[in-house]
C-alpha positions in Angstrom: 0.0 0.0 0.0 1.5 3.4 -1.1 -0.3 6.7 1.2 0.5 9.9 -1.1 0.7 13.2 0.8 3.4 12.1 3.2 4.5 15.4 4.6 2.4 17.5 2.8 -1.5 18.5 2.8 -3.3 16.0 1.2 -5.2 16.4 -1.6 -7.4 14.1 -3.9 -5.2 11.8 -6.7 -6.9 12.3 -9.6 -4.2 10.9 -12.0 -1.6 8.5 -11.7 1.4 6.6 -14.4 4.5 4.6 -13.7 7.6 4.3 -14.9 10.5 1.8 -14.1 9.7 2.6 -10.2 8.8 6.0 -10.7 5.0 7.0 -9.8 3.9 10.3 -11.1 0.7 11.9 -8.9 -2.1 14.6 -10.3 -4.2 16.3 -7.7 -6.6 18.2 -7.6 -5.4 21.3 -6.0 -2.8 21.2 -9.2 -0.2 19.6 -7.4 2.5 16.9 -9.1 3.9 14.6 -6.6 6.8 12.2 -7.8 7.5 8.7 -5.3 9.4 5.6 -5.8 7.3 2.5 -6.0 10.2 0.2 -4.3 9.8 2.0 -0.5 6.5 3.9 -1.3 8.6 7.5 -0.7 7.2 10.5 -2.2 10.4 12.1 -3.4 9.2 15.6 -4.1 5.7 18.0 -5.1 5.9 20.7 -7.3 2.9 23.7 -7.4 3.3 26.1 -9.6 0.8 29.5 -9.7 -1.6 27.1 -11.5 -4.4 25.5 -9.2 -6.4 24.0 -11.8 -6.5 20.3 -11.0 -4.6 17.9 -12.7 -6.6 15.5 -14.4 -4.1 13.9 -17.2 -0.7 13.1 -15.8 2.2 10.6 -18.1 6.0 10.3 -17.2 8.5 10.2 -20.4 12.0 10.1 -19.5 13.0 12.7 -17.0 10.1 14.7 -17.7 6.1 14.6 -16.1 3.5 15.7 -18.8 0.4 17.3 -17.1 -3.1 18.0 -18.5 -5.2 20.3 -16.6 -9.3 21.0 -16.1 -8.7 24.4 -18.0 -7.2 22.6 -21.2 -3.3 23.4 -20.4 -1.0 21.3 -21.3 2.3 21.1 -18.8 5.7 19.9 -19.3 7.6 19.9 -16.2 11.7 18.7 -16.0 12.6 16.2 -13.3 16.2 16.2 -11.9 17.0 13.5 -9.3 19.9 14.2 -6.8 21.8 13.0 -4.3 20.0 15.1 -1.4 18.6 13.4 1.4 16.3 16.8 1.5 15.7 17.7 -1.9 15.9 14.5 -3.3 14.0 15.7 -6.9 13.8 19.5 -8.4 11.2 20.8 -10.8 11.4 22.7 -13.9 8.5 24.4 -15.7 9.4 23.6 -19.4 6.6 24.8 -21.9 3.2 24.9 -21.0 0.2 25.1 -24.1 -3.3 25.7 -24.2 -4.4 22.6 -26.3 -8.3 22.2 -25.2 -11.6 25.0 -24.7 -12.9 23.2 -22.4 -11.0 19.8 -19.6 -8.6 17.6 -21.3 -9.6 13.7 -21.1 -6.5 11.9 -22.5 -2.9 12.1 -22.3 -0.4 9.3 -24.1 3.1 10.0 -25.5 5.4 7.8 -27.5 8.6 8.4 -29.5 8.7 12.1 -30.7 4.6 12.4 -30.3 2.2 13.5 -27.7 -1.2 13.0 -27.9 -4.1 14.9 -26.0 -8.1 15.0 -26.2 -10.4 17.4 -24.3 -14.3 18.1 -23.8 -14.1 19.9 -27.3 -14.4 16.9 -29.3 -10.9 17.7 -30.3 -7.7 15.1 -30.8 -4.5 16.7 -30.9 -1.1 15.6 -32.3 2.1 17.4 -30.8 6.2 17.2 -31.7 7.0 16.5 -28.0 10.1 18.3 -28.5 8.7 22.0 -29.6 5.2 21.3 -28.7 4.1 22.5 -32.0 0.9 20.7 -32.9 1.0 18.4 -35.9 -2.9 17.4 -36.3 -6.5 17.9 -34.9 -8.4 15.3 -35.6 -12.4 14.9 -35.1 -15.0 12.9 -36.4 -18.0 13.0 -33.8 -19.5 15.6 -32.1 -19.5 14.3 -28.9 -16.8 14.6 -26.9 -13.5 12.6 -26.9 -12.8 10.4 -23.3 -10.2 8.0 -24.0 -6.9 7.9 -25.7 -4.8 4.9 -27.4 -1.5 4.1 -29.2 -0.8 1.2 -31.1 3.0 0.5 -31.1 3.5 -2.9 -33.3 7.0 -3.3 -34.2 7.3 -2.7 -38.1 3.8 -1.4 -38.8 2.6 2.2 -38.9 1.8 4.0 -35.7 -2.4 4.1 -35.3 -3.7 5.9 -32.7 -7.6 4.9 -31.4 -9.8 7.3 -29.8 -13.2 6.8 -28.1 -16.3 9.3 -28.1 -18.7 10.0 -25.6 -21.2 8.5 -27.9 -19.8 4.7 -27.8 -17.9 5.9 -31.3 -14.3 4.6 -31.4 -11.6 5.4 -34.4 -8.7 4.9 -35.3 -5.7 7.2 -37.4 -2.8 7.3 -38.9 -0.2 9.2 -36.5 1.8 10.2 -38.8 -0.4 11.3 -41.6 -3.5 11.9 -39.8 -5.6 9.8 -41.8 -8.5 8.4 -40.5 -8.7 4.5 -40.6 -11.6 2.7 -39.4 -14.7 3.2 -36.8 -15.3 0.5 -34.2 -19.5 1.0 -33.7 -20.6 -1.6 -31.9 -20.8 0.1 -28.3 -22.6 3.3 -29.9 -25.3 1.3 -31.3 -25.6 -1.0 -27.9 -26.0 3.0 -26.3 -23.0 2.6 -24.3 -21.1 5.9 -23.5 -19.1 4.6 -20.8 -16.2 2.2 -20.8 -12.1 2.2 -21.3 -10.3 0.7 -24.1 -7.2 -2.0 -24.1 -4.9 -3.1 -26.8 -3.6 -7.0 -27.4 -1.4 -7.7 -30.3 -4.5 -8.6 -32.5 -7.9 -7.1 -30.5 -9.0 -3.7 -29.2 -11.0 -4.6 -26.3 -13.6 -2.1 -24.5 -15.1 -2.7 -20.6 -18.0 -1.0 -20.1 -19.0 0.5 -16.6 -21.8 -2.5 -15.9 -19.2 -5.1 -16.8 -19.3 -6.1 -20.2 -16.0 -6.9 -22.6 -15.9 -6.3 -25.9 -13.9 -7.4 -28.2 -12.9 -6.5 -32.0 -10.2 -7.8 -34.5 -8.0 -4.2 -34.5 -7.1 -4.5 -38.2 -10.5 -4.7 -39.9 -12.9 -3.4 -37.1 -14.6 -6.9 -37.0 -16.6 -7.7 -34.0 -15.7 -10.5 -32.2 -17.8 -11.2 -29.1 -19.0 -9.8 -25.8 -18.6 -11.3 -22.4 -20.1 -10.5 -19.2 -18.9 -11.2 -16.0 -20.6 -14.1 -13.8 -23.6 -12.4 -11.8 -22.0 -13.1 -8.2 -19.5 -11.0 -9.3 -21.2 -8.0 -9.3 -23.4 -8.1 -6.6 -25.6 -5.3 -4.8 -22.9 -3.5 -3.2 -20.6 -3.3 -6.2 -23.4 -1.8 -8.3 -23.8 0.8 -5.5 -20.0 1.5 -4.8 -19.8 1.5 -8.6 -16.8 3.8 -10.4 -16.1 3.8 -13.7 -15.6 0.5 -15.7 -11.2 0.3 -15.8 -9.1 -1.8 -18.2 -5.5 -2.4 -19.0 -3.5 -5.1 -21.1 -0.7 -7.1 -19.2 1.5 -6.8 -22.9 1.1 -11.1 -22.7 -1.3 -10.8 -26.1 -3.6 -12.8 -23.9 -4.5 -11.2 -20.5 -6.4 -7.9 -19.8 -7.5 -6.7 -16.1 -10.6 -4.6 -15.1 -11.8 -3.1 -12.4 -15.7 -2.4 -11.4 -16.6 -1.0 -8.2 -14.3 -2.8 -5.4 -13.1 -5.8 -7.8 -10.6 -6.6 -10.0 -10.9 -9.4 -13.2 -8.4 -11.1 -15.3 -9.4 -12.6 -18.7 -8.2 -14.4 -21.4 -8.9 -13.0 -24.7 -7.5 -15.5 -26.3 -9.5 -18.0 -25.0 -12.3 -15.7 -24.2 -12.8 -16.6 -20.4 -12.7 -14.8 -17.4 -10.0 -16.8 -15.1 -9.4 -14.7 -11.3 -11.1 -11.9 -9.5 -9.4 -10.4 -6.6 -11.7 -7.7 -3.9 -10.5 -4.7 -2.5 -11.2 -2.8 0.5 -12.0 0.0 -1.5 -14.0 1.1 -5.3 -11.0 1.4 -7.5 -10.4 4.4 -9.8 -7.1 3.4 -11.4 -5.3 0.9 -12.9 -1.8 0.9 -13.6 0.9 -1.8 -14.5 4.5 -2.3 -13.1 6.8 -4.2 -15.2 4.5 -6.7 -16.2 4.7 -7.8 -12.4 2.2 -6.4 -10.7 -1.3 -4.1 -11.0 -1.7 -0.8 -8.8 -4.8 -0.1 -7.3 -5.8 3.6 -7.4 -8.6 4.6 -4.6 -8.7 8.0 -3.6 -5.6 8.5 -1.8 -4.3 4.7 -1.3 -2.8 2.5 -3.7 -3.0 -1.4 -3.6 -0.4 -3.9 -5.0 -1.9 -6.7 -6.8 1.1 -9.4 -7.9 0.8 -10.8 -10.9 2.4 -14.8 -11.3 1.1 -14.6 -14.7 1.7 -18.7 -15.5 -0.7 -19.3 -13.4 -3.4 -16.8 -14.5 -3.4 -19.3 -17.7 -3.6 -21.9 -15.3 -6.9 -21.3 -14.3 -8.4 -20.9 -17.3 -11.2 -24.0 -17.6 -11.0 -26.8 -19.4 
């Protein structure tokens, strides 16, 4: 368990990533603090004249990208020393206004960063200048979710998700548009999270159902449902937002509804382990493949991960 805050004032987490031991906090009085997974330390928070809480947050190298409720786009330098005071500094590098209105997705890879707001905007950035390369729309709902597709030897494709159930997907580096995934939109489901495997994109909606599609052609695939003892009375009324991530096996994703957590195979199309928390999760993040953290409020929960036998209990 990870407590954020320690030796400051605390203030809601409402954005979280990890990196190679690294855990980057958002809160909601603007605040970025910066811990180490290994002894659950905070190493340093940095405020700048901006309160506007952070509600995007994504750690690339030895810098912390930021999105804020009022659109702006951060980009703040970390230096690590050898201080047993100051262990971490903080440098304001560029900040942008990309969105009118909140921003509701952050990713970066390689030389791009990616950001979506409220506007119904997607916007393409050279991380290095932060001069904006594309805006892309294509539904006039607003744009939730953000994902990159990085397969080794193919183009780049980024998928986006509307509040409408509408997902697409582009070309990064031309900004052509590719295909539309419409299969939640006409099922009237606005909320859920996306996932990527090597072959599927895969959407969990907030009452527990998986879908899955054939990334390449925009096929449908199939839906699954979680057993009905696993989401019981209490989880419906402790329920947060539907929560999904890919392991990077090709085979397992995890979600999260209310206070529990599910494995699956999409391969074999099966759910295989649930595990309860204490608490109605609000995050999910992955460390090295190894283990799943737990975001609730202002605790985080380790999950390990012995993924062998995940596959192990699929049933035969």
């Amino acid at each position: 368990m990870l407590q954020s805050g320690i030796g400051f004032n605390r203030a809601q987490i409402w954005a979280v990533d990890v990196r190679q031991g690294i855990i980057a906090l958002g809160c909601s009085d603007g605040s970025i603090e910066v811990g180490n997974t290994a002894f659950a330390r905070v190493l340093g928070r940095y405020q700048n004249n901006n309160d506007a809480g952070i509600v995007q947050i994504k750690l690339k190298a030895n810098k912390v990208i930021v999105g804020r409720l009022n659109g702006l786009l951060e980009l703040v330098g970390l230096q690590f020393t050898e201080s047993a005071d100051h262990p971490l500094r903080f440098t304001s590098l560029a900040t942008v206004k990309a969105h009118q209105r909140p921003c509701t997705g952050l990713e970066c890879t390689g030389l791009y960063l990616f950001s979506s707001g409220y506007d119904r905007l997607v916007k393409i950035f050279d991380i290095r200048t932060m001069r904006p390369l594309h805006t892309l729309i294509r539904d006039e709902s607003p744009v939730l979710e953000l994902k990159i597709d990085e397969q080794v030897d193919s183009p780049l494709v980024l998928y986006n998700r509307y509040e409408s159930g509408l997902i697409c997907s582009w070309d990064v580096e031309s900004g052509e548009y590719l295909h539309s995934f419409t299969d939640l939109q006409s099922n009237g489901i606005t909320r859920a999270e996306l996932a990527l495997t090597s072959t599927a994109l895969v959407a969990f909606s907030e009452d527990g159902q998986l879908f899955i599609w054939n990334k390449f052609t925009s096929d449908f695939i199939i839906r699954l449902v979680a057993e009905e003892t696993f989401i019981n009375e209490s989880t419906i009324f402790e329920l947060t937002r539907g929560r999904i991530l890919s392991l990077g096996d090709n085979n397992t994703v995890v979600t999260s509804i209310g206070t529990c957590v599910q494995f699956w195979d999409v391969e074999f199309k099966a759910l295989i382990r649930q595990v309860e928390l204490p608490t109605s999760i609000e995050t999910l993040l992955i460390i090295e493949g190894k283990a799943i953290l737990c975001v609730s409020t202002n605790t985080i929960y380790r999950i390990d991960l012995p993924l062998g036998s995940l596959r192990n209990r699929i049933p035969q």
